[in-house]
Structures are given as structure tokens and as C-alpha cells.
LOVOLO-730071 format. One record per atom (N, C-alpha, C, CB): residue in three letters; x, y, z. Coordinates in steps of 0.2 Angstrom, whole numbers, padded with zeros to 4 digits, always signed. Glycine has a CB too. Example, Ala and Ser with C-alpha at 12.3 -4.5 7.8 and 13.67 -1.06 7.14 Angstrom:
2
ALA+0066-0028+0039;ALA+0062-0022+0039;ALA+0066-0016+0039;ALA+0057-0022+0045;SER+0064-0011+0035;SER+0068-0005+0036;SER+0064+0000+0039;SER+0070-0003+0029;
END
This chain:
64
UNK+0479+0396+0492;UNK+0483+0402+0494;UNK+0483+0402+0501;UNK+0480+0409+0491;UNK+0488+0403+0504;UNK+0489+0405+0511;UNK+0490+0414+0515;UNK+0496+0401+0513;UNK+0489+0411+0521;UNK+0488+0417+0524;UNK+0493+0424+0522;UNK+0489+0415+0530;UNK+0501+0419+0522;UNK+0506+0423+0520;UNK+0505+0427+0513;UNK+0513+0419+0520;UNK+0503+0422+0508;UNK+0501+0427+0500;UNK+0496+0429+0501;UNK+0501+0425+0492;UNK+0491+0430+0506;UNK+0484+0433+0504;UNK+0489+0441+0508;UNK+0474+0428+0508;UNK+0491+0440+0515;UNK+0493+0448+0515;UNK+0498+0451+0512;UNK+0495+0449+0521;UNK+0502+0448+0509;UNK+0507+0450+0505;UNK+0500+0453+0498;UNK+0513+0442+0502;UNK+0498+0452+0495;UNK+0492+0454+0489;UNK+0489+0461+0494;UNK+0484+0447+0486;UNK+0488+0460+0499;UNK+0483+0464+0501;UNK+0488+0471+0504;UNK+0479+0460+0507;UNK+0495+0470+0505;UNK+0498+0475+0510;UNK+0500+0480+0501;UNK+0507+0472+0518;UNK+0501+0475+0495;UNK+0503+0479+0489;UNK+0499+0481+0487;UNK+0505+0477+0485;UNK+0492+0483+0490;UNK+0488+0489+0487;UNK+0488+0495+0492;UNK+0482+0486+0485;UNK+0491+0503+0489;UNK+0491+0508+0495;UNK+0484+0511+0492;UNK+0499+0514+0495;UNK+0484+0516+0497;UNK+0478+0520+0498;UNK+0471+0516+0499;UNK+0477+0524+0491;UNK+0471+0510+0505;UNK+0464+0506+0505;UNK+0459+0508+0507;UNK+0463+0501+0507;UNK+0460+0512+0512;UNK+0457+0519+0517;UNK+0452+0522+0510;UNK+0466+0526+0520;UNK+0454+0521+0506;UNK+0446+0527+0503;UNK+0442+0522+0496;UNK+0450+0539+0497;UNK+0445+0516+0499;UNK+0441+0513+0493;UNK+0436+0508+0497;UNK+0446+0508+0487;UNK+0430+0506+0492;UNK+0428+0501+0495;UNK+0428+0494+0495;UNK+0425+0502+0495;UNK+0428+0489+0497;UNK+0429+0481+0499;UNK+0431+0480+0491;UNK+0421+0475+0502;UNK+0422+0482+0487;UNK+0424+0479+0479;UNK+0431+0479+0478;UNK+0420+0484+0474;UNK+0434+0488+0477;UNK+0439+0489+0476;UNK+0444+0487+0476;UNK+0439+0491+0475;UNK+0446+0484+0484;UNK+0452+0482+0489;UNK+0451+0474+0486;UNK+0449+0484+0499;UNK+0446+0471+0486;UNK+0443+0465+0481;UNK+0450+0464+0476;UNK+0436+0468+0477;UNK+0445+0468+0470;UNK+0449+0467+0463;UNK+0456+0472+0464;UNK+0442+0470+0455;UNK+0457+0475+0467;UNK+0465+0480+0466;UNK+0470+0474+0469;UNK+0465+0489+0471;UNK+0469+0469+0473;UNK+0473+0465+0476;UNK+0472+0458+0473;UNK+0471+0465+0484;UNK+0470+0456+0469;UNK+0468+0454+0463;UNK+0465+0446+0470;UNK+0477+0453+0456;UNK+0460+0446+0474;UNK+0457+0442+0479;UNK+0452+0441+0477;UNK+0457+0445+0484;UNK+0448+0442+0473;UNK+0442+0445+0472;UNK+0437+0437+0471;UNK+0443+0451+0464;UNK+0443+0434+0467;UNK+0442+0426+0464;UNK+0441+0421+0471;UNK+0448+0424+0460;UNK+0447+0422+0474;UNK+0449+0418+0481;UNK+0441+0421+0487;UNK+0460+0420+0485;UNK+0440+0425+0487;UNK+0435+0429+0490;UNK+0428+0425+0489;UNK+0436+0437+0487;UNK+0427+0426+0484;UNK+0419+0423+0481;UNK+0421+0416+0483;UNK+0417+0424+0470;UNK+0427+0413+0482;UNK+0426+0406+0482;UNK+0425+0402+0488;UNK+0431+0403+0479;UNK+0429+0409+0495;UNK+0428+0406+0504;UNK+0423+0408+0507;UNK+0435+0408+0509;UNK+0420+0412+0504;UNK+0412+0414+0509;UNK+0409+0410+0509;UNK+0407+0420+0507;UNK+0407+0405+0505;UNK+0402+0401+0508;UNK+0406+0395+0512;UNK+0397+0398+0502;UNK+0410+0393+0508;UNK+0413+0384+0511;UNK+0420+0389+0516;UNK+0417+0376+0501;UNK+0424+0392+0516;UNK+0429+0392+0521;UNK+0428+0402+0524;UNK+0437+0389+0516;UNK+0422+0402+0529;UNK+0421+0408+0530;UNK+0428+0411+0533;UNK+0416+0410+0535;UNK+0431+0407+0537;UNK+0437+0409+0542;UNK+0443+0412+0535;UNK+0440+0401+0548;UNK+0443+0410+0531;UNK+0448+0412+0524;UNK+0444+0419+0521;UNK+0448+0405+0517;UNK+0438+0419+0522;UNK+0434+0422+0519;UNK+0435+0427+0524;UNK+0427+0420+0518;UNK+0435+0428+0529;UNK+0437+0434+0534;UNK+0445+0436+0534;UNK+0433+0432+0543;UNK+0448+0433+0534;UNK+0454+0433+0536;UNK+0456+0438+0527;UNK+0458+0424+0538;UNK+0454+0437+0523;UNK+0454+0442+0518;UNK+0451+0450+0519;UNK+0449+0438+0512;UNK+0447+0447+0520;UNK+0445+0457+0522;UNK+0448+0461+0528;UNK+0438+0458+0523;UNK+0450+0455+0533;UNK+0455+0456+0539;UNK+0460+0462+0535;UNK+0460+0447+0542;UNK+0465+0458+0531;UNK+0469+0459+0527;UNK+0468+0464+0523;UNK+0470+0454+0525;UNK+0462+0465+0521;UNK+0460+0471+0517;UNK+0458+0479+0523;UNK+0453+0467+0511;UNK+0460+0477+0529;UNK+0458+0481+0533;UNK+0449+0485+0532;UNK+0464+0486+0533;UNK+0448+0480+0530;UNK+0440+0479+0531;UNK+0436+0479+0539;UNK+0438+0472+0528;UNK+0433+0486+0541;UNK+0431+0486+0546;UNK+0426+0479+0548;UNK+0429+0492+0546;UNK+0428+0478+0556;UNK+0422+0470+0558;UNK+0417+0471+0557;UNK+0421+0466+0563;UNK+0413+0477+0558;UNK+0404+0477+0558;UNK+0404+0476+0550;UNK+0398+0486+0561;UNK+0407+0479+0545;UNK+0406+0478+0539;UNK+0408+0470+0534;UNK+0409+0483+0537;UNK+0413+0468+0540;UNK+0413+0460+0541;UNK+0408+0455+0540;UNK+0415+0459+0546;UNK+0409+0459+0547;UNK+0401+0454+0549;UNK+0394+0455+0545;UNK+0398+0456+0557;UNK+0393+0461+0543;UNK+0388+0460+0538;UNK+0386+0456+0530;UNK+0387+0467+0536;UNK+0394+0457+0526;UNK+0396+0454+0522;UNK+0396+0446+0521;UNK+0400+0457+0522;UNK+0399+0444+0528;UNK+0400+0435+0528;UNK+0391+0432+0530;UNK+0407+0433+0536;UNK+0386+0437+0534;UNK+0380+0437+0535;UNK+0377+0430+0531;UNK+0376+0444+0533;
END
């Protein structure tokens, strides 16, 4: 999947402001591609939660 359909999944979920990652996760249906770039492709792996307007300290804890 590329940058363009990971923000496209991500901008089709409203209200991300009061959920958390999990949920912004499985509501953008990412959840799969997510588990699979944290270890082997972190920069995919961030650029997802970029996308999920995932704050960076909580970034940076996550990809830790």
C-alpha cells in the first residue's frame, strides 16, 4: 500500500480527535499494514500514524 491509500483510509475516518491509536488503527481498516511496518519498515510505520494524526511523543513511544 502507498502513501496516497494509506491517507486516503486515514482522512475516511471522522472524529479521530477522541479516539485512540487502537481505534484510528482498526476504524481505518490499517491495523494489519500497521503490525506488519513497525518492526521491518518503521518509516511506513510512522507515516501511518502521521496520517492517523497521532501525536509525535506518542509516536515516538509506540515505534520505541
Amino acid at each position: 500500500m502507498n502513501h496516497k491509500e494509506i491517507t486516503e483510509k486515514a482522512e475516511a475516518v471522522k472524529g479521530l480527535g477522541g479516539m485512540t491509536v487502537n481505534e484510528r488503527l482498526v476504524l481505518s481498516s490499517l491495523m494489519e499494514l500497521f503490525d506488519r511496518t513497525k518492526i521491518n519498515d518503521r518509516g511506513t510505520a510512522q507515516y501511518i500514524l502521521t496520517a492517523l494524526k497521532v501525536d509525535q511523543k506518542s509516536i515516538e513511544q509506540i515505534l520505541k
